[in-house]
C-alpha positions in Angstrom: -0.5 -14.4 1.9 -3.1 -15.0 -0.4 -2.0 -17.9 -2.8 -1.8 -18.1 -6.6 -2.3 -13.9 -6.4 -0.4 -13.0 -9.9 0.4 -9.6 -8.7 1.6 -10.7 -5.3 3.7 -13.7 -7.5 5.0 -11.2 -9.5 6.5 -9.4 -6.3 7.8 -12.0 -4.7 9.9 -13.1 -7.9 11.1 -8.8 -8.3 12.3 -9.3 -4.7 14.5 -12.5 -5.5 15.6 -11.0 -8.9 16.1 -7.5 -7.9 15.8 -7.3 -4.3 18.8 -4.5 -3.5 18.2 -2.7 -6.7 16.6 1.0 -6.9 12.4 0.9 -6.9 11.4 4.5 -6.4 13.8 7.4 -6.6 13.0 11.1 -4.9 12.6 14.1 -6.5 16.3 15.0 -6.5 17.3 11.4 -8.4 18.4 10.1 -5.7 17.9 6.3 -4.3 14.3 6.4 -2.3 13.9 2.7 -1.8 15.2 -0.4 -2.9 12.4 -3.5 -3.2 14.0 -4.9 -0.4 13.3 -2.1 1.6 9.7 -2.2 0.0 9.2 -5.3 0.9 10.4 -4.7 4.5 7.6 -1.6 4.9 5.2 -3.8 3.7 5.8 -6.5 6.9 6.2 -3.3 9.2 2.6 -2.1 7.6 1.1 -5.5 7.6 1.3 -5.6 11.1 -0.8 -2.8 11.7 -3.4 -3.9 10.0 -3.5 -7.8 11.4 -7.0 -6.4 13.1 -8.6 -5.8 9.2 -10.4 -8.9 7.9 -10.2 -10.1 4.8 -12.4 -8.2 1.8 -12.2 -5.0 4.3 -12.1 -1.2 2.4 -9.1 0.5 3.2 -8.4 4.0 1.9 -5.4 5.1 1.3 -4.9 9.1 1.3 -1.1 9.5 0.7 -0.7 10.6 -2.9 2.5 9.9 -4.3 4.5 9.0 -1.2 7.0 6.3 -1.3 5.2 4.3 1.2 2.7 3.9 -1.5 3.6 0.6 -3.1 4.4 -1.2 0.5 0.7 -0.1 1.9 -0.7 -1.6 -1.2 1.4 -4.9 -1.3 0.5 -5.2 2.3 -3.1 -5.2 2.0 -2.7 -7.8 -0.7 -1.2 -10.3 1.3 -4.3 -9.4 3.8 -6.6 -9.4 1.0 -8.0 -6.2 1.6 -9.6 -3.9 -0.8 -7.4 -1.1 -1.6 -9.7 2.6 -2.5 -6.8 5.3 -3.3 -8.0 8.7 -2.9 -6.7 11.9 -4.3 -5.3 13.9 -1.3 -6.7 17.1 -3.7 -10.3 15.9 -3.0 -12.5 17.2 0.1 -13.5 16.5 3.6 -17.3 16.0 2.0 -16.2 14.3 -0.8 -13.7 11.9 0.7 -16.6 11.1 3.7 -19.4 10.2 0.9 -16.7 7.9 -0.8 -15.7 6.4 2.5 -19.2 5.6 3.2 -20.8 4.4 -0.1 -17.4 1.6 -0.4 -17.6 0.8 3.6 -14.4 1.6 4.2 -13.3 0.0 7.6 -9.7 2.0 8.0 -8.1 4.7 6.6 -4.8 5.6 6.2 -4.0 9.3 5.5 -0.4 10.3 7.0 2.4 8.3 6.5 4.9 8.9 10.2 
């Protein structure tokens, strides 16, 4: 984990605050994730990307998915650089931003 990151600080005390509470709700209203189980996708996702060093371009294709937040606290703690892209944008566009930020991954499906 990169130390003294606010935002990753700032996690870490939501987690020991509000750990088993409700962080992202579906459509319907119903309980999506709690920050536990955030936090939890974010060591599962971590782990995938242990290859990645740090300052790497990943881009993240997923809209708004509830995987969302756990992909981009995971990448914090790797200190990668996070480039969200619109899933509305095209093969031609998404390729020229790919290769003008050096992207070294990207993540566009969520299993």
């Amino acid at each position: 984990m990169k130390h003294g990151d606010p935002l990753l600080i700032a996690w870490q005390t939501t987690i020991s605050r509000k750990g088993d509470d409700a962080a992202i709700f579906d459509s319907s209203g119903r309980i999506a994730r709690s920050f536990r189980d955030i936090e939890g996708h974010s060591h599962a996702f971590e782990a995938k990307i242990d290859e990645l060093l740090p300052g790497a371009v990943v881009a993240v294709q997923i809209g708004n998915h509830e995987h969302w937040p756990a992909v981009f606290i995971a990448c914090l703690r790797k200190q990668l650089v996070v480039l969200p892209l619109d899933e509305s944008i095209g093969e031609q566009q998404r390729d020229a931003a790919l290769e003008i930020c050096g992207a070294s991954a990207v993540m566009s499906a969520v299993p």
